[in-house]
CHARMM internal coordinates of N, CA and C (Angstrom, degrees):
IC EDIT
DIST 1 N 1 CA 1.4340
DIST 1 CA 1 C 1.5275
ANGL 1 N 1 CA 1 C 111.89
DIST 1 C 2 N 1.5045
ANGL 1 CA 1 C 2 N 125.21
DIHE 1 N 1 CA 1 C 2 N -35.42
DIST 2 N 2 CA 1.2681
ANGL 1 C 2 N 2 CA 120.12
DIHE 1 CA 1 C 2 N 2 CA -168.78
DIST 2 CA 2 C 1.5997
ANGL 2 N 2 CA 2 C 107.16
DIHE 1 C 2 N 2 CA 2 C -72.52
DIST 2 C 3 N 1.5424
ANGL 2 CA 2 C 3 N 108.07
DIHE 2 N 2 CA 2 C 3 N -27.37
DIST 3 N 3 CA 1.3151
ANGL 2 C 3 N 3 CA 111.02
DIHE 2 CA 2 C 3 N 3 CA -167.14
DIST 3 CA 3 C 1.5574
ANGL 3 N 3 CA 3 C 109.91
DIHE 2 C 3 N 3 CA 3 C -77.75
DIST 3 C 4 N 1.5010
ANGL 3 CA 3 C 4 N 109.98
DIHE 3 N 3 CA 3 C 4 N -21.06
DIST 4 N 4 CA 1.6227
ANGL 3 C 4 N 4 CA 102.31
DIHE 3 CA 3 C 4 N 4 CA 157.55
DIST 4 CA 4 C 1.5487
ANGL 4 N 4 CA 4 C 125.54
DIHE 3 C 4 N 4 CA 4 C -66.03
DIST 4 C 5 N 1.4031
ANGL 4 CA 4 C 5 N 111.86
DIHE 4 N 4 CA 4 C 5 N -66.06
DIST 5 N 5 CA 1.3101
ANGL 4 C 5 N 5 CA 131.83
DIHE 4 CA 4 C 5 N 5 CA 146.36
DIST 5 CA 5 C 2.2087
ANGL 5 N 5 CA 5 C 104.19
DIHE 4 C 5 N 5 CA 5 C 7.24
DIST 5 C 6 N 1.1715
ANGL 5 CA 5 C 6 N 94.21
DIHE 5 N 5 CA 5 C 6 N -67.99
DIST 6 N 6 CA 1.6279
ANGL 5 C 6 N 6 CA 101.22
DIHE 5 CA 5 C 6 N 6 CA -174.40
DIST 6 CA 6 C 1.7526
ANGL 6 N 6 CA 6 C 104.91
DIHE 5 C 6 N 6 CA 6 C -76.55
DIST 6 C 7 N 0.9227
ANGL 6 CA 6 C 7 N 109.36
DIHE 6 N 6 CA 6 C 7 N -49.59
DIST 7 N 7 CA 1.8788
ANGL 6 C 7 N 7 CA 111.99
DIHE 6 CA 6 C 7 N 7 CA 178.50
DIST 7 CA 7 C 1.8825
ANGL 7 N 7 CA 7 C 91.80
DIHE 6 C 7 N 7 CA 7 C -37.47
DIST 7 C 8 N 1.1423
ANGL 7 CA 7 C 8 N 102.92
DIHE 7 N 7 CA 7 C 8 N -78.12
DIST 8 N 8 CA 1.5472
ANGL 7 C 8 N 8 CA 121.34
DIHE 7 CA 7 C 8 N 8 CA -175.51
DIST 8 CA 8 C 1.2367
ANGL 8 N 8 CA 8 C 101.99
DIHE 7 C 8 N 8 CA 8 C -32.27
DIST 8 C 9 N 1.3684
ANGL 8 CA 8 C 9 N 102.26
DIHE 8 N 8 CA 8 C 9 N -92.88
DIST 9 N 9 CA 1.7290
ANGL 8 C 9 N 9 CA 100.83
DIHE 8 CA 8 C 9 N 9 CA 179.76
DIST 9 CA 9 C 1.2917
ANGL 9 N 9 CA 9 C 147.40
DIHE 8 C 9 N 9 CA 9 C -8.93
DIST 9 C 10 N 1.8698
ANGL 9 CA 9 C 10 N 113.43
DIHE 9 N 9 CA 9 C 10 N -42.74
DIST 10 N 10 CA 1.1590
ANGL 9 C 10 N 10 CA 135.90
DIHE 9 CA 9 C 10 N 10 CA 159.45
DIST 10 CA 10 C 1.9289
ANGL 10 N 10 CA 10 C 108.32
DIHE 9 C 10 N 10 CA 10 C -40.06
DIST 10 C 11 N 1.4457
ANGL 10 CA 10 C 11 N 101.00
DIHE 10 N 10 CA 10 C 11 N 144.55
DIST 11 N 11 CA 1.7375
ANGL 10 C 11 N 11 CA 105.55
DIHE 10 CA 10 C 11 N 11 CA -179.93
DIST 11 CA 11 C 1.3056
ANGL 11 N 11 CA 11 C 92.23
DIHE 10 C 11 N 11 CA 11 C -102.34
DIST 11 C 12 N 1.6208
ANGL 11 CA 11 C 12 N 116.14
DIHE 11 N 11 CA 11 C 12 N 146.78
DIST 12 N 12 CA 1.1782
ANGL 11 C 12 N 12 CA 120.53
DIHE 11 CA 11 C 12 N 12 CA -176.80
DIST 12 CA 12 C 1.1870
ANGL 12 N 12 CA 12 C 118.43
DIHE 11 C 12 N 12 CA 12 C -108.89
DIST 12 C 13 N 1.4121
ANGL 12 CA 12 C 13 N 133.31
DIHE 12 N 12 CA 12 C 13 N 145.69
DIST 13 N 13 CA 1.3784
ANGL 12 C 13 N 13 CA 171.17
DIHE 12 CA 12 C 13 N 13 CA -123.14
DIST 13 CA 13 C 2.2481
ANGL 13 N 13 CA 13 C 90.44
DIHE 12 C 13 N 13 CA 13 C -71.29
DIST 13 C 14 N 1.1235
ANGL 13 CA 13 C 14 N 113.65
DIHE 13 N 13 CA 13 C 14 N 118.11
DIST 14 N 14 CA 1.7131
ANGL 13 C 14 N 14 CA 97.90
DIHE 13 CA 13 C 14 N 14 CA -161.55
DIST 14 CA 14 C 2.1274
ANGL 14 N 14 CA 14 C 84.56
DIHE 13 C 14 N 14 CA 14 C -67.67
DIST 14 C 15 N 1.2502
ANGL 14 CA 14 C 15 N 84.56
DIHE 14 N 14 CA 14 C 15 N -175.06
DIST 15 N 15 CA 1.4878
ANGL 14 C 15 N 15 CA 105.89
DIHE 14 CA 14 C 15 N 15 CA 170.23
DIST 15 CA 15 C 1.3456
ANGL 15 N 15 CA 15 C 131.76
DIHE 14 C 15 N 15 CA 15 C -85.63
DIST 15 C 16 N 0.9131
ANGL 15 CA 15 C 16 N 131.83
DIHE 15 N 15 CA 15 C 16 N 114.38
DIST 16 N 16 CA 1.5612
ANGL 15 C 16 N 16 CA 153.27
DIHE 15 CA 15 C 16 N 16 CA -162.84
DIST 16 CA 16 C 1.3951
ANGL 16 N 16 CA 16 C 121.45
DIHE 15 C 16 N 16 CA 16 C -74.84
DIST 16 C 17 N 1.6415
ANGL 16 CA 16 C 17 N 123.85
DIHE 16 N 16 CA 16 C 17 N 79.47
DIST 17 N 17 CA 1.5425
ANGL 16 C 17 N 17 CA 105.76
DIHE 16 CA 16 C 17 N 17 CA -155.42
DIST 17 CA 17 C 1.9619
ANGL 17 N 17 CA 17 C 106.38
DIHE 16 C 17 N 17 CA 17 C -78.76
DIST 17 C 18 N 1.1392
ANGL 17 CA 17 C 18 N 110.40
DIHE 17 N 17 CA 17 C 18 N 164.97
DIST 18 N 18 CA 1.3009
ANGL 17 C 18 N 18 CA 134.78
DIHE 17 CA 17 C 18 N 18 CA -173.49
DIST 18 CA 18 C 1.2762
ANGL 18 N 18 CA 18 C 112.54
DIHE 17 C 18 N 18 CA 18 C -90.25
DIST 18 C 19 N 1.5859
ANGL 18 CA 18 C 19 N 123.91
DIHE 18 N 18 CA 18 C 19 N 89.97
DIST 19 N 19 CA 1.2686
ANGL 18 C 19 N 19 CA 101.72
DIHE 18 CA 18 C 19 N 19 CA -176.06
DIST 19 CA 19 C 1.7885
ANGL 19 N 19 CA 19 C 106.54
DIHE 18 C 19 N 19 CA 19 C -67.98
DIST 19 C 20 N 1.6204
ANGL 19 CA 19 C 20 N 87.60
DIHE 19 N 19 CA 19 C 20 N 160.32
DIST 20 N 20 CA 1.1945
ANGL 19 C 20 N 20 CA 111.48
DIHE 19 CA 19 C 20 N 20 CA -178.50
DIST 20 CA 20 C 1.6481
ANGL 20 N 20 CA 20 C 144.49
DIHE 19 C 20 N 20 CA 20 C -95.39
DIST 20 C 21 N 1.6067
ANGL 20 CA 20 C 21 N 81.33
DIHE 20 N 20 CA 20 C 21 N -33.55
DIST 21 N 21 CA 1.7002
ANGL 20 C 21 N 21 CA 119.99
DIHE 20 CA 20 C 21 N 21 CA -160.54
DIST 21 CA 21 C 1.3196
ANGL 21 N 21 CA 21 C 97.33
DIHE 20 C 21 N 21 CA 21 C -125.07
DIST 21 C 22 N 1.7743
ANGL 21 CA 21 C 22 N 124.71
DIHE 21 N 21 CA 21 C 22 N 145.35
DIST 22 N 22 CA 1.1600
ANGL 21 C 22 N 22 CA 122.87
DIHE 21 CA 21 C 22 N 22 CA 151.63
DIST 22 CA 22 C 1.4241
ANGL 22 N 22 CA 22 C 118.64
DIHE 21 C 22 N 22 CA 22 C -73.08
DIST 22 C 23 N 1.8443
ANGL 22 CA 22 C 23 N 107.44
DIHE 22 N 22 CA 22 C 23 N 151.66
DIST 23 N 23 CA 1.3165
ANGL 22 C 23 N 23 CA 127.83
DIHE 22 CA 22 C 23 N 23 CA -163.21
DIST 23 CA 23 C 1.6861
ANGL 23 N 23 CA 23 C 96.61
DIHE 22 C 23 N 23 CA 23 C -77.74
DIST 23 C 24 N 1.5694
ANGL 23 CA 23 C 24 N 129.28
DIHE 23 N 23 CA 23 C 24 N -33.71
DIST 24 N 24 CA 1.2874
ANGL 23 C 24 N 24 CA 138.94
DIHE 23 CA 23 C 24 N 24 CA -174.85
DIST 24 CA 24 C 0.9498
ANGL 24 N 24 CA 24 C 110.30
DIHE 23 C 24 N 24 CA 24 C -49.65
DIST 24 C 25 N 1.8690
ANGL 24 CA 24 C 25 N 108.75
DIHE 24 N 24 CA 24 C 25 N -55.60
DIST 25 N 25 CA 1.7813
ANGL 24 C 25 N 25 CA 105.99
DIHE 24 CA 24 C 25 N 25 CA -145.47
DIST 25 CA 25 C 1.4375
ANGL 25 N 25 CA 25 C 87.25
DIHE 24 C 25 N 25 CA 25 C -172.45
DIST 25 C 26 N 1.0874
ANGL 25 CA 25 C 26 N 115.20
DIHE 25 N 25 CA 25 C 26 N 30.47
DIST 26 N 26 CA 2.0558
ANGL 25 C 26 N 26 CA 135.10
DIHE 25 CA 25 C 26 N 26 CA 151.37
DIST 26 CA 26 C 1.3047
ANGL 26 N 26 CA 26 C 97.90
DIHE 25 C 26 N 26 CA 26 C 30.06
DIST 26 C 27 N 1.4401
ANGL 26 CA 26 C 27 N 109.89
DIHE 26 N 26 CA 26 C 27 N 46.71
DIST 27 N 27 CA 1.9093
ANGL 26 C 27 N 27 CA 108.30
DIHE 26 CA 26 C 27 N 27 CA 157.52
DIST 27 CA 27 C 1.4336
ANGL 27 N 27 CA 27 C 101.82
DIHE 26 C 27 N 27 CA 27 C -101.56
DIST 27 C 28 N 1.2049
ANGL 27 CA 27 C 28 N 108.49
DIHE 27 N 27 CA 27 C 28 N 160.05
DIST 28 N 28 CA 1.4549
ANGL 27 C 28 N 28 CA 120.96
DIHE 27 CA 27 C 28 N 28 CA -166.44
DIST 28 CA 28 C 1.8659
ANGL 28 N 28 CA 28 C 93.63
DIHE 27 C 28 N 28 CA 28 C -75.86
DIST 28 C 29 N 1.6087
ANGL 28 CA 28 C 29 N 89.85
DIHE 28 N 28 CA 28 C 29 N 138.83
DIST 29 N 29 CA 1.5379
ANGL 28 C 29 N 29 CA 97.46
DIHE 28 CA 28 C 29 N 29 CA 165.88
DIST 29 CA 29 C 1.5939
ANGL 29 N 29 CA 29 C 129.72
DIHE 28 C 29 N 29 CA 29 C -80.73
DIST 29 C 30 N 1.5669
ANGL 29 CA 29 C 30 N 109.67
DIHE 29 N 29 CA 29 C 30 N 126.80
DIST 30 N 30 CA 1.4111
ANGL 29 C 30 N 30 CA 107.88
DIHE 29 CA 29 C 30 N 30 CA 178.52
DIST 30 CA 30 C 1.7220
ANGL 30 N 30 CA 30 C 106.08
DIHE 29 C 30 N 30 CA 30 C -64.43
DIST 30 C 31 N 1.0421
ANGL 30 CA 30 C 31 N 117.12
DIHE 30 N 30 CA 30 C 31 N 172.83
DIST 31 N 31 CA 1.7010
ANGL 30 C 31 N 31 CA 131.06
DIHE 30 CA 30 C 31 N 31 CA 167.56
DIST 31 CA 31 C 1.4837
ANGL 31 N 31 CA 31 C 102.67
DIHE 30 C 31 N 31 CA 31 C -69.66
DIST 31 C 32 N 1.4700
ANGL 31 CA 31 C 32 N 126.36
DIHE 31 N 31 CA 31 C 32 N -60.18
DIST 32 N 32 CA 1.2893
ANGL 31 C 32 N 32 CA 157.06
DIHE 31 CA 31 C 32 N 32 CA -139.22
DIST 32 CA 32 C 1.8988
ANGL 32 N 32 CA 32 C 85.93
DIHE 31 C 32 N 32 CA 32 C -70.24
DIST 32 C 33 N 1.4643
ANGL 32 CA 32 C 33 N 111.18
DIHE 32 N 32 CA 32 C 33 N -80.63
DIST 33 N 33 CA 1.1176
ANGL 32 C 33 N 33 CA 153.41
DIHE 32 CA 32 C 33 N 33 CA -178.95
DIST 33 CA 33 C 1.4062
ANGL 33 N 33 CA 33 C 124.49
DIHE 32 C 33 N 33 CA 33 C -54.07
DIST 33 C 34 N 1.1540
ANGL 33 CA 33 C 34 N 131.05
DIHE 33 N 33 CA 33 C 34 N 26.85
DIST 34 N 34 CA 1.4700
ANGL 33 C 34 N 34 CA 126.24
DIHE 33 CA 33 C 34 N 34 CA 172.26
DIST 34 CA 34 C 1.6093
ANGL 34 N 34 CA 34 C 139.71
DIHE 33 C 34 N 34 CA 34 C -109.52
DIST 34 C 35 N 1.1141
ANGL 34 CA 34 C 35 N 111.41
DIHE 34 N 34 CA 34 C 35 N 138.31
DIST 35 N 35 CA 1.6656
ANGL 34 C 35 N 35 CA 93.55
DIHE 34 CA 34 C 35 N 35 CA -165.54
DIST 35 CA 35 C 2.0373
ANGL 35 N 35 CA 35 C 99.06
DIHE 34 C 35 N 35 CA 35 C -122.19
DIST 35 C 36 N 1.4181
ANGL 35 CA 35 C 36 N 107.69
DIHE 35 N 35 CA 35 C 36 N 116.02
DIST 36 N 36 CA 1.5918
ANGL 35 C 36 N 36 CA 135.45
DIHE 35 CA 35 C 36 N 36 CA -175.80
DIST 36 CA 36 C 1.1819
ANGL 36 N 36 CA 36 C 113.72
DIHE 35 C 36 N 36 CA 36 C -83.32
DIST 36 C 37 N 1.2987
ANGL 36 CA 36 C 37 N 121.95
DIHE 36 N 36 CA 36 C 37 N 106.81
DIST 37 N 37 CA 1.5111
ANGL 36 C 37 N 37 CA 133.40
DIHE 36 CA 36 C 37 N 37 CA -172.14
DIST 37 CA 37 C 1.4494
ANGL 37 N 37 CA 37 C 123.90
DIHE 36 C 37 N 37 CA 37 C -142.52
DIST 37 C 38 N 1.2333
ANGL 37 CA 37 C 38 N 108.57
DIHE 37 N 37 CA 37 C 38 N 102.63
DIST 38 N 38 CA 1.7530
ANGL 37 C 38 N 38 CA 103.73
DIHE 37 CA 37 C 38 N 38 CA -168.53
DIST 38 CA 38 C 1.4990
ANGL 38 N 38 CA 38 C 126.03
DIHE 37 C 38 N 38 CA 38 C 67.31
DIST 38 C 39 N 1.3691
ANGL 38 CA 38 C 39 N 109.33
DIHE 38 N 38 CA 38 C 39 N 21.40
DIST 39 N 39 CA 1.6814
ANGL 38 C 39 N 39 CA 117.38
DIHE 38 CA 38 C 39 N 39 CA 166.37
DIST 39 CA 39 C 1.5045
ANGL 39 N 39 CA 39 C 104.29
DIHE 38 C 39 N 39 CA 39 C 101.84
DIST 39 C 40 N 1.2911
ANGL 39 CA 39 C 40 N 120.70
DIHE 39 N 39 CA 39 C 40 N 9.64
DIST 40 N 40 CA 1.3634
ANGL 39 C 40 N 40 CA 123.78
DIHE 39 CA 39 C 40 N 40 CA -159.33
DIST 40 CA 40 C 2.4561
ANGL 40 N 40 CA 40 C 93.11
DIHE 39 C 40 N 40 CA 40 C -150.39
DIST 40 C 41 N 1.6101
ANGL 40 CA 40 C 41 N 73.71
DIHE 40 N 40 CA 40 C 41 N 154.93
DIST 41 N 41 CA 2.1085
ANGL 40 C 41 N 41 CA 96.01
DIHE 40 CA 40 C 41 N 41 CA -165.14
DIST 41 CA 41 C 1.5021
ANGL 41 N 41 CA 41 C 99.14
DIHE 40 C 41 N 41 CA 41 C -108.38
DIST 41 C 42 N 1.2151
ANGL 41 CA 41 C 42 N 109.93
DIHE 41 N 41 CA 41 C 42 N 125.88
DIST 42 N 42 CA 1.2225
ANGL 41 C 42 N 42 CA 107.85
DIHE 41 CA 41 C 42 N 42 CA 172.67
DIST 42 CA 42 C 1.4567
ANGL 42 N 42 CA 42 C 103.24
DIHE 41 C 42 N 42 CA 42 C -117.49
DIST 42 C 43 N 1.1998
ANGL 42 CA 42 C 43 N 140.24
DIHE 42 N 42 CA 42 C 43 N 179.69
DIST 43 N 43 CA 1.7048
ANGL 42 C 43 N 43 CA 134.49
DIHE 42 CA 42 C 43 N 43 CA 164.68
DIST 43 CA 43 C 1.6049
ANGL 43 N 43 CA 43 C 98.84
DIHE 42 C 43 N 43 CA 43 C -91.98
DIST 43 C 44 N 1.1917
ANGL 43 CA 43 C 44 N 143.99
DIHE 43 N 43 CA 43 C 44 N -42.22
DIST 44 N 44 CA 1.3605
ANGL 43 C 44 N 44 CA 119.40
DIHE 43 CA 43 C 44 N 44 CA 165.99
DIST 44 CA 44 C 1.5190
ANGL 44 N 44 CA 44 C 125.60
DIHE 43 C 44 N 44 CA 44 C -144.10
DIST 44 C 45 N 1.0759
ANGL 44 CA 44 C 45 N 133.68
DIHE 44 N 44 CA 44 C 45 N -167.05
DIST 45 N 45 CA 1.6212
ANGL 44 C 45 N 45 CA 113.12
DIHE 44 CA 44 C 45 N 45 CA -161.52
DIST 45 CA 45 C 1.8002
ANGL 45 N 45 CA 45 C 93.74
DIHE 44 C 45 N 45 CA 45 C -86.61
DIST 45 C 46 N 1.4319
ANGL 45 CA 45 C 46 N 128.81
DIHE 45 N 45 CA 45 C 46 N -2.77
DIST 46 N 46 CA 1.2154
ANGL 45 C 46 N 46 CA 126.23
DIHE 45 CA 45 C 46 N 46 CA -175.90
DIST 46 CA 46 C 0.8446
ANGL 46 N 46 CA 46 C 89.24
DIHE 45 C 46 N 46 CA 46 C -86.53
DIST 46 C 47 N 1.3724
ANGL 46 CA 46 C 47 N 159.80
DIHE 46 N 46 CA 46 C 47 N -134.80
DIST 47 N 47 CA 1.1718
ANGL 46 C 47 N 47 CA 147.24
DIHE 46 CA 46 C 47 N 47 CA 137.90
DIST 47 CA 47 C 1.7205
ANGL 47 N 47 CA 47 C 109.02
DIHE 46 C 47 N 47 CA 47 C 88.92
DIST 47 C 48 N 1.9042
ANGL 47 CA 47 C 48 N 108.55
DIHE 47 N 47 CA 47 C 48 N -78.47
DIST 48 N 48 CA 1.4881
ANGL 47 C 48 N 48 CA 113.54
DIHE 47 CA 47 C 48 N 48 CA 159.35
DIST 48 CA 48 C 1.6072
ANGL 48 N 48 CA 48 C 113.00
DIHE 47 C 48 N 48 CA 48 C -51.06
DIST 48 C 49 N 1.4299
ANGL 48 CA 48 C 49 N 110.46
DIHE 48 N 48 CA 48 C 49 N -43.66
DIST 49 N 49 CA 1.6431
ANGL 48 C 49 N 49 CA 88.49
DIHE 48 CA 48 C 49 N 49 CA -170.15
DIST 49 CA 49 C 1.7548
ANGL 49 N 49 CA 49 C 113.79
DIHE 48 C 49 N 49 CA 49 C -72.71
DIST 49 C 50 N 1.3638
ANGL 49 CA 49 C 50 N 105.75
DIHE 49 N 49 CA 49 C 50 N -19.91
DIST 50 N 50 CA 1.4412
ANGL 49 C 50 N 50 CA 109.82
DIHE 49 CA 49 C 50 N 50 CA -169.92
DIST 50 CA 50 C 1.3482
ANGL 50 N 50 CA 50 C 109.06
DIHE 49 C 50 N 50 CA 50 C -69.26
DIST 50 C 51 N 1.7043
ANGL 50 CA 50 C 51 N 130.89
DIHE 50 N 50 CA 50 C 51 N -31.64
DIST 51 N 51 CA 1.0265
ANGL 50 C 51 N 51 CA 144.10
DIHE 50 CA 50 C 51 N 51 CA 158.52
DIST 51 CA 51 C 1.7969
ANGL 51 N 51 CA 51 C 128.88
DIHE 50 C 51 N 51 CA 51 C -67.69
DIST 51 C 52 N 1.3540
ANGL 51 CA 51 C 52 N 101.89
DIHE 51 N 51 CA 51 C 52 N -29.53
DIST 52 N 52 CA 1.4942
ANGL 51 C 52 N 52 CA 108.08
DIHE 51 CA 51 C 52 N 52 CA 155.05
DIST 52 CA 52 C 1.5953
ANGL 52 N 52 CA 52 C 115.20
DIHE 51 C 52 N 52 CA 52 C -43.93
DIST 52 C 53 N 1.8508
ANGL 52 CA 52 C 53 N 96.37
DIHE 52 N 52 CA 52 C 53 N -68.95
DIST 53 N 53 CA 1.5182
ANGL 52 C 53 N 53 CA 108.68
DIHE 52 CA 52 C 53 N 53 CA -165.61
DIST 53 CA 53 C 1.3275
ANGL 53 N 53 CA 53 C 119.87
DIHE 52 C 53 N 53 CA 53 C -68.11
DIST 53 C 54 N 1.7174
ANGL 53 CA 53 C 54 N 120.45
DIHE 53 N 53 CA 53 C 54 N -30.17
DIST 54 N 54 CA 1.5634
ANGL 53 C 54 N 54 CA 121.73
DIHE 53 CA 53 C 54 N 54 CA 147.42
DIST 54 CA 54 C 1.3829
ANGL 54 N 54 CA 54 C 107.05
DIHE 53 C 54 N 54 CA 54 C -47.51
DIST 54 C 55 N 0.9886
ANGL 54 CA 54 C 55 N 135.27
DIHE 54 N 54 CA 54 C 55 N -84.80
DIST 55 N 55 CA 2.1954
ANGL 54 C 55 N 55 CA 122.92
DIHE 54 CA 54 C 55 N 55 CA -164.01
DIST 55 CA 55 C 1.8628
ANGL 55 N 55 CA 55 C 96.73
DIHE 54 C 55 N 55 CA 55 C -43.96
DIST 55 C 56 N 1.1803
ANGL 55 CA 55 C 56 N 131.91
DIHE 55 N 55 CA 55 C 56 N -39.97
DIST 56 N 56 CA 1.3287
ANGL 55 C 56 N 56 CA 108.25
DIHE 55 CA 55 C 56 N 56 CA -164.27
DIST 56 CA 56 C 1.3602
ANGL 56 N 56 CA 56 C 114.08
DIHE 55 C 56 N 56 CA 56 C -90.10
DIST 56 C 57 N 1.4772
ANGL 56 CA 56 C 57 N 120.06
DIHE 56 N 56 CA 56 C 57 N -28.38
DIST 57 N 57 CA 1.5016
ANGL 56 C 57 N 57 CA 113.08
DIHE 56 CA 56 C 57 N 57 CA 146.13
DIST 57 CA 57 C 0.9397
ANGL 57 N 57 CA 57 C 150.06
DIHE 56 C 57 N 57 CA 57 C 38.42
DIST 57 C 58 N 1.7276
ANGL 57 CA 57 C 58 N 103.85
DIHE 57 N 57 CA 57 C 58 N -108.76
DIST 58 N 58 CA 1.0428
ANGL 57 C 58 N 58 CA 134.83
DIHE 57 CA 57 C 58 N 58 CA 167.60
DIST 58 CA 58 C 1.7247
ANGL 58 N 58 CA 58 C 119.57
DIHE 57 C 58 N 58 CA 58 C -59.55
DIST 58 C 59 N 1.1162
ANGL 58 CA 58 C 59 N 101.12
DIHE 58 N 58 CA 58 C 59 N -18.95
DIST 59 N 59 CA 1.7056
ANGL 58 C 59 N 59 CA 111.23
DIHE 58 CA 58 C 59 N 59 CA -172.95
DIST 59 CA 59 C 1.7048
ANGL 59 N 59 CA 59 C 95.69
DIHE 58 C 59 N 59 CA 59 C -79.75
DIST 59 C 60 N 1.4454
ANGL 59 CA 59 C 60 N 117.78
DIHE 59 N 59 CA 59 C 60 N -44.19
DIST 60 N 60 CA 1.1265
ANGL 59 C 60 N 60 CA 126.01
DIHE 59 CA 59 C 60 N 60 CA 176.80
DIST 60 CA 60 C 1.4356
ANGL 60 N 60 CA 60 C 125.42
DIHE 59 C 60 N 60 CA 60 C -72.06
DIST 60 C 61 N 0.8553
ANGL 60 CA 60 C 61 N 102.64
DIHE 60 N 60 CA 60 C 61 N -45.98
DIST 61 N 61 CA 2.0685
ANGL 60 C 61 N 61 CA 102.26
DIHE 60 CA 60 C 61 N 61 CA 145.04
DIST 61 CA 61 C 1.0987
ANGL 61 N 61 CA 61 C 122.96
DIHE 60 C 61 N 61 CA 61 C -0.12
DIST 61 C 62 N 1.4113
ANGL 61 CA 61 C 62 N 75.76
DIHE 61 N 61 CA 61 C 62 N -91.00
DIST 62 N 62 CA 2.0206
ANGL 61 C 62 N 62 CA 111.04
DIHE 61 CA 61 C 62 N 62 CA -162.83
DIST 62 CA 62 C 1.5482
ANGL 62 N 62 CA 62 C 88.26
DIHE 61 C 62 N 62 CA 62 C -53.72
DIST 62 C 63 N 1.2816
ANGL 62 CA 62 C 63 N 135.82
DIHE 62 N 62 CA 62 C 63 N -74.56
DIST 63 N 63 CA 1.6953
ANGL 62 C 63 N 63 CA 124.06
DIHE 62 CA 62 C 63 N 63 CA -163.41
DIST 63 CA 63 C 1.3528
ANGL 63 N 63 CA 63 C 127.55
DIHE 62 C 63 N 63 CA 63 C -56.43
DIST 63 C 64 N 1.4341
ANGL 63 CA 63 C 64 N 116.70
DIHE 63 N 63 CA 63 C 64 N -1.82
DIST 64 N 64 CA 1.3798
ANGL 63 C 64 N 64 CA 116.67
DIHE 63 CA 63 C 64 N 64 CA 161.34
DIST 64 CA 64 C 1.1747
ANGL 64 N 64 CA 64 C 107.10
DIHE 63 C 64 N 64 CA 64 C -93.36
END
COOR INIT
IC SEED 1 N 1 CA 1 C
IC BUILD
Protein backbone atom coordinates (compact mmCIF):
# COMPACT_ATOMS: atom_id res chain seq x y z
CA UNK A 1 0.00 0.00 0.00
CA UNK A 2 2.70 2.57 0.83
CA UNK A 3 4.28 1.96 -2.47
CA UNK A 4 1.09 3.23 -4.15
CA UNK A 5 0.63 5.92 -1.70
CA UNK A 6 4.24 7.36 -3.12
CA UNK A 7 3.55 6.73 -7.06
CA UNK A 8 0.41 9.02 -6.35
CA UNK A 9 1.86 11.44 -4.28
CA UNK A 10 4.45 12.52 -6.78
CA UNK A 11 3.26 16.10 -8.71
CA UNK A 12 3.06 15.64 -12.23
CA UNK A 13 5.16 16.92 -15.03
CA UNK A 14 3.02 20.62 -15.80
CA UNK A 15 1.76 20.80 -19.40
CA UNK A 16 3.77 21.66 -22.29
CA UNK A 17 2.05 24.17 -24.64
CA UNK A 18 2.43 23.65 -28.48
CA UNK A 19 3.51 26.46 -30.13
CA UNK A 20 1.34 27.38 -32.74
CA UNK A 21 2.35 30.54 -34.53
CA UNK A 22 5.65 31.63 -35.89
CA UNK A 23 7.95 33.73 -33.56
CA UNK A 24 9.03 35.89 -37.00
CA UNK A 25 5.83 36.96 -38.41
CA UNK A 26 3.10 34.96 -36.04
CA UNK A 27 1.46 33.05 -39.00
CA UNK A 28 0.31 29.85 -38.03
CA UNK A 29 2.71 26.94 -38.64
CA UNK A 30 2.07 24.39 -41.40
CA UNK A 31 3.11 20.60 -40.36
CA UNK A 32 4.75 20.28 -43.87
CA UNK A 33 6.73 23.60 -43.49
CA UNK A 34 8.71 24.33 -40.45
CA UNK A 35 12.07 25.45 -39.72
CA UNK A 36 13.54 24.44 -35.69
CA UNK A 37 16.10 26.59 -34.28
CA UNK A 38 17.18 26.87 -30.73
CA UNK A 39 14.06 25.12 -29.14
CA UNK A 40 11.76 27.38 -30.93
CA UNK A 41 9.48 26.99 -34.87
CA UNK A 42 9.66 29.42 -37.13
CA UNK A 43 7.77 28.92 -40.75
CA UNK A 44 11.04 29.53 -42.59
CA UNK A 45 14.71 30.15 -42.05
CA UNK A 46 13.83 33.92 -43.27
CA UNK A 47 11.69 34.33 -40.84
CA UNK A 48 14.56 32.98 -38.03
CA UNK A 49 16.95 35.46 -39.37
CA UNK A 50 14.41 38.31 -39.35
CA UNK A 51 13.81 37.54 -35.71
CA UNK A 52 17.49 37.12 -34.89
CA UNK A 53 18.18 40.71 -36.31
CA UNK A 54 15.01 42.22 -34.40
CA UNK A 55 16.44 40.89 -30.65
CA UNK A 56 19.94 42.23 -31.62
CA UNK A 57 18.78 45.56 -32.70
CA UNK A 58 17.81 47.08 -30.12
CA UNK A 59 21.09 46.22 -28.23
CA UNK A 60 22.70 48.09 -31.10
CA UNK A 61 20.73 51.13 -30.68
CA UNK A 62 21.24 51.85 -27.33
CA UNK A 63 25.35 52.00 -27.93
CA UNK A 64 25.26 54.57 -30.43
Amino acid sequence: MADTEQKTATPEQPAVEKQTNCLGCNKPLKKLRTYYRNGKYYCTKKCWLKAVKKKEAPEGEQAK
